[in-house]
PyMOL CGO cylinders between C-alpha atoms (Angstrom):
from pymol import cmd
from pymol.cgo import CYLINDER

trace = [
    CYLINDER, -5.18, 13.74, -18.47, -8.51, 15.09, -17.07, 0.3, 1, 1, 1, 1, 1, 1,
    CYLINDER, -8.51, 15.09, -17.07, -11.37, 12.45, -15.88, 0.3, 1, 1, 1, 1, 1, 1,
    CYLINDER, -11.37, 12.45, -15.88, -14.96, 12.50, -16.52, 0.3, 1, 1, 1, 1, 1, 1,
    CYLINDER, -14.96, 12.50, -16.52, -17.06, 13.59, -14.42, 0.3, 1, 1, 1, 1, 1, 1,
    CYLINDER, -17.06, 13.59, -14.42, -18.25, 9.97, -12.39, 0.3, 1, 1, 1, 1, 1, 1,
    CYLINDER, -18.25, 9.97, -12.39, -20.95, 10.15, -10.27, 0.3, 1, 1, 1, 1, 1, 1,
    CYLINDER, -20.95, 10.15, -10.27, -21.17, 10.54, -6.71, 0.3, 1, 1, 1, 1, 1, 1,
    CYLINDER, -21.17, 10.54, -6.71, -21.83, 6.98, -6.01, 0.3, 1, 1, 1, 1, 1, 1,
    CYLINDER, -21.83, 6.98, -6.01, -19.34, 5.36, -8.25, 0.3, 1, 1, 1, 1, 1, 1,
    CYLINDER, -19.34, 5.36, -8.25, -16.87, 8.03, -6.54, 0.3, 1, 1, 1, 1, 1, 1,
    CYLINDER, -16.87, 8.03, -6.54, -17.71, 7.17, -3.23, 0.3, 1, 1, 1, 1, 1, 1,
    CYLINDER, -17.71, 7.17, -3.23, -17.58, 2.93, -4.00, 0.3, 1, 1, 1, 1, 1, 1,
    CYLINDER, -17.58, 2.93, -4.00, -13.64, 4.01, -5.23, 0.3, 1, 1, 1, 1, 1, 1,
    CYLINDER, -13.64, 4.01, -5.23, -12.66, 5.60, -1.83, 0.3, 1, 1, 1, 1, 1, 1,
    CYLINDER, -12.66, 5.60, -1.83, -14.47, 3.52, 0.50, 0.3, 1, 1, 1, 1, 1, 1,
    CYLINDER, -14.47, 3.52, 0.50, -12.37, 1.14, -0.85, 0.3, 1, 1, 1, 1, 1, 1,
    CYLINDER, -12.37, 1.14, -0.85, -9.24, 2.85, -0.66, 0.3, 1, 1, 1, 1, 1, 1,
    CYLINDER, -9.24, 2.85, -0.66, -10.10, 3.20, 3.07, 0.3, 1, 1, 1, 1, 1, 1,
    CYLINDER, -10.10, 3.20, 3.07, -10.35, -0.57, 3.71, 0.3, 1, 1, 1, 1, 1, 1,
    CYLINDER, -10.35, -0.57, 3.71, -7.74, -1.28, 1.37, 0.3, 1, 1, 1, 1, 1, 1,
    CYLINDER, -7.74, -1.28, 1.37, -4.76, -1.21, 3.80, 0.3, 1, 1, 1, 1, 1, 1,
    CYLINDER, -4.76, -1.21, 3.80, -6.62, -2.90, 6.97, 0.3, 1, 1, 1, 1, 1, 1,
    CYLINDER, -6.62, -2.90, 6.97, -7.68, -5.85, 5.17, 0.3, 1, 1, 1, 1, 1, 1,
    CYLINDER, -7.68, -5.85, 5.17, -4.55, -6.65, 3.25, 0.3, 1, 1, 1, 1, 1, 1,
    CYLINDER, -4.55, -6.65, 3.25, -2.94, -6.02, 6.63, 0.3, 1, 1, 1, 1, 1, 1,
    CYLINDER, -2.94, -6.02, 6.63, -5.17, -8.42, 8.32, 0.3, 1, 1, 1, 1, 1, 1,
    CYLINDER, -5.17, -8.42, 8.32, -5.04, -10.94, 5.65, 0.3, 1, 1, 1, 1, 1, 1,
    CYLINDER, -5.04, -10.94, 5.65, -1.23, -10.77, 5.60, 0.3, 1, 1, 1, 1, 1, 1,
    CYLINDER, -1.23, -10.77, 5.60, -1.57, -11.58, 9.87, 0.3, 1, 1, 1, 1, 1, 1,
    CYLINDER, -1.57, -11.58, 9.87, -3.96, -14.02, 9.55, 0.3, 1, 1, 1, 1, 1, 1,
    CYLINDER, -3.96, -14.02, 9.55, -2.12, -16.35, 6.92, 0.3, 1, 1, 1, 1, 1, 1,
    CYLINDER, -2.12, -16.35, 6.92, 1.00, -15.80, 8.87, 0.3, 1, 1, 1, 1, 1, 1,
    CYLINDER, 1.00, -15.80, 8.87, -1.06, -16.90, 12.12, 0.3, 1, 1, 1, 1, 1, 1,
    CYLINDER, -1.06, -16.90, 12.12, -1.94, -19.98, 10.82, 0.3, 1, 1, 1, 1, 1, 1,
    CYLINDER, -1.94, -19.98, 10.82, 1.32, -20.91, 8.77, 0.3, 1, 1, 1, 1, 1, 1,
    CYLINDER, 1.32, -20.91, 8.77, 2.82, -20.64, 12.38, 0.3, 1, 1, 1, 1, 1, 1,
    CYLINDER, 2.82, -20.64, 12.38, 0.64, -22.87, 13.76, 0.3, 1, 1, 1, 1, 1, 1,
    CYLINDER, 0.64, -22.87, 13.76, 0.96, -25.26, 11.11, 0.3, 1, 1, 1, 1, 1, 1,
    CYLINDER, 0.96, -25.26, 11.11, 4.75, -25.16, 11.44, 0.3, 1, 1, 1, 1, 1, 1,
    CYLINDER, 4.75, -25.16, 11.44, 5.23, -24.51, 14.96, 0.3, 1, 1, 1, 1, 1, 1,
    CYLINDER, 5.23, -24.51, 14.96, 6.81, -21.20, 14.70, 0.3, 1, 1, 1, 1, 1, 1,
    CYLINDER, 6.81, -21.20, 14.70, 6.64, -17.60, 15.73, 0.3, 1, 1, 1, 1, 1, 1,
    CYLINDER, 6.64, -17.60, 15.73, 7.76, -15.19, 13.24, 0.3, 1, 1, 1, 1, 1, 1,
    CYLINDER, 7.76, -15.19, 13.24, 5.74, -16.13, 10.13, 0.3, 1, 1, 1, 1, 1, 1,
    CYLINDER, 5.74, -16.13, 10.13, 2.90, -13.84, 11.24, 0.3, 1, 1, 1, 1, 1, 1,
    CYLINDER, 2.90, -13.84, 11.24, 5.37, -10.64, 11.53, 0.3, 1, 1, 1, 1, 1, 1,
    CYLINDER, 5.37, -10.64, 11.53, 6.27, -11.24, 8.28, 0.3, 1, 1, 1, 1, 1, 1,
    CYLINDER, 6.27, -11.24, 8.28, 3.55, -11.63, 6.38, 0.3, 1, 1, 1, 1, 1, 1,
    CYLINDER, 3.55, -11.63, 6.38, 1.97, -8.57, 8.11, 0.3, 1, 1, 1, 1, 1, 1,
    CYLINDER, 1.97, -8.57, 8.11, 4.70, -6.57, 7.21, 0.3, 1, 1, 1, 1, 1, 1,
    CYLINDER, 4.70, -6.57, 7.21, 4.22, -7.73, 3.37, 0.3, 1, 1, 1, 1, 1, 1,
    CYLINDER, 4.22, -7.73, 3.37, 0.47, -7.31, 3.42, 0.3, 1, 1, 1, 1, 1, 1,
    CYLINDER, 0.47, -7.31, 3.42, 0.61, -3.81, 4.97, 0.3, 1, 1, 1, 1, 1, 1,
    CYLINDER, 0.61, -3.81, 4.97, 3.49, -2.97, 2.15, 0.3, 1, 1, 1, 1, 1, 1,
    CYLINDER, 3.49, -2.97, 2.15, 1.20, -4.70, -0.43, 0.3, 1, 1, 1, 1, 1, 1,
    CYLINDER, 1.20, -4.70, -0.43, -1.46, -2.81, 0.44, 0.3, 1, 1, 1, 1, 1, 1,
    CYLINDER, -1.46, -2.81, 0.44, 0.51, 0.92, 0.50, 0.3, 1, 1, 1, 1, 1, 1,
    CYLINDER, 0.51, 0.92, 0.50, 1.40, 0.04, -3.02, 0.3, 1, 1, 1, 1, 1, 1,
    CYLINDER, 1.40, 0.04, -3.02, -1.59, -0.55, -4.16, 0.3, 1, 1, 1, 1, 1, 1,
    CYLINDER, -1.59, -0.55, -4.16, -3.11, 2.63, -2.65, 0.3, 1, 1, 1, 1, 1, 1,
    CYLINDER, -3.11, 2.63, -2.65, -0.57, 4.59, -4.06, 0.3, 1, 1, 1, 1, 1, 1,
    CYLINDER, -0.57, 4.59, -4.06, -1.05, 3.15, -7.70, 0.3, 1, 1, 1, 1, 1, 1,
    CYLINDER, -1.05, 3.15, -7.70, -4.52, 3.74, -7.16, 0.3, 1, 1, 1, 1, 1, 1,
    CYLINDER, -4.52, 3.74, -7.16, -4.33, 7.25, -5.85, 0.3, 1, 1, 1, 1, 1, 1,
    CYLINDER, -4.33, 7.25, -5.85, -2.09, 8.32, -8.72, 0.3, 1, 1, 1, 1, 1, 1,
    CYLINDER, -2.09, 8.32, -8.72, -4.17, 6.77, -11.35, 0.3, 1, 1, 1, 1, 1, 1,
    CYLINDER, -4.17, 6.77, -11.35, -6.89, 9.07, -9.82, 0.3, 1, 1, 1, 1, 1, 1,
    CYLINDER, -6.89, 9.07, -9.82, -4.84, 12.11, -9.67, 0.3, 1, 1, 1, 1, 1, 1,
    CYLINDER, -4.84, 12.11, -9.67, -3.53, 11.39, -13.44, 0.3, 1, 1, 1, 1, 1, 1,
    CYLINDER, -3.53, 11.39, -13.44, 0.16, 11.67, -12.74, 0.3, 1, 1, 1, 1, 1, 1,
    CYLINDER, 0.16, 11.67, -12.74, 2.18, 8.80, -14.63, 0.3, 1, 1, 1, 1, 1, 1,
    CYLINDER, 2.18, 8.80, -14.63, 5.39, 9.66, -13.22, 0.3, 1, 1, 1, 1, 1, 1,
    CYLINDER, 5.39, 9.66, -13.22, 6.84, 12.05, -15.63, 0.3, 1, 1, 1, 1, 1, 1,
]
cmd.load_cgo(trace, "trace")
């Protein structure tokens, strides 16, 4: 399926957030896990959580990058 033609700045709005997609979910994931160990007094909560941000955030680039590219898969 081809796209329209977008302009330049809506293009450029798309992948600048594709490039901050996977730091900040990573960060978020660290930063939640940081403070749930505090809260509970443990140590492996943050390791966690920024292994599921930083695997949230690969999926969602790669849904977003093949929505871009048009392939669905089959």
């Amino acid at each position: 399926m081809a796209q329209p033609n977008k302009p330049w700045s809506v293009l450029l709005g798309q992948y600048m957030s594709l490039a901050l997609l996977l730091p900040s979910s990573s960060l978020a994931g660290y930063v939640v896990g940081y403070l749930l160990d505090r809260a509970f007094g443990t140590n492996y909560l943050r390791i966690v959580l920024l292994i599921l941000g930083s695997v949230g955030g690969l999926v969602q680039l790669v849904r977003q990058v093949s929505r871009d590219t048009g392939d669905d898969g089959s």
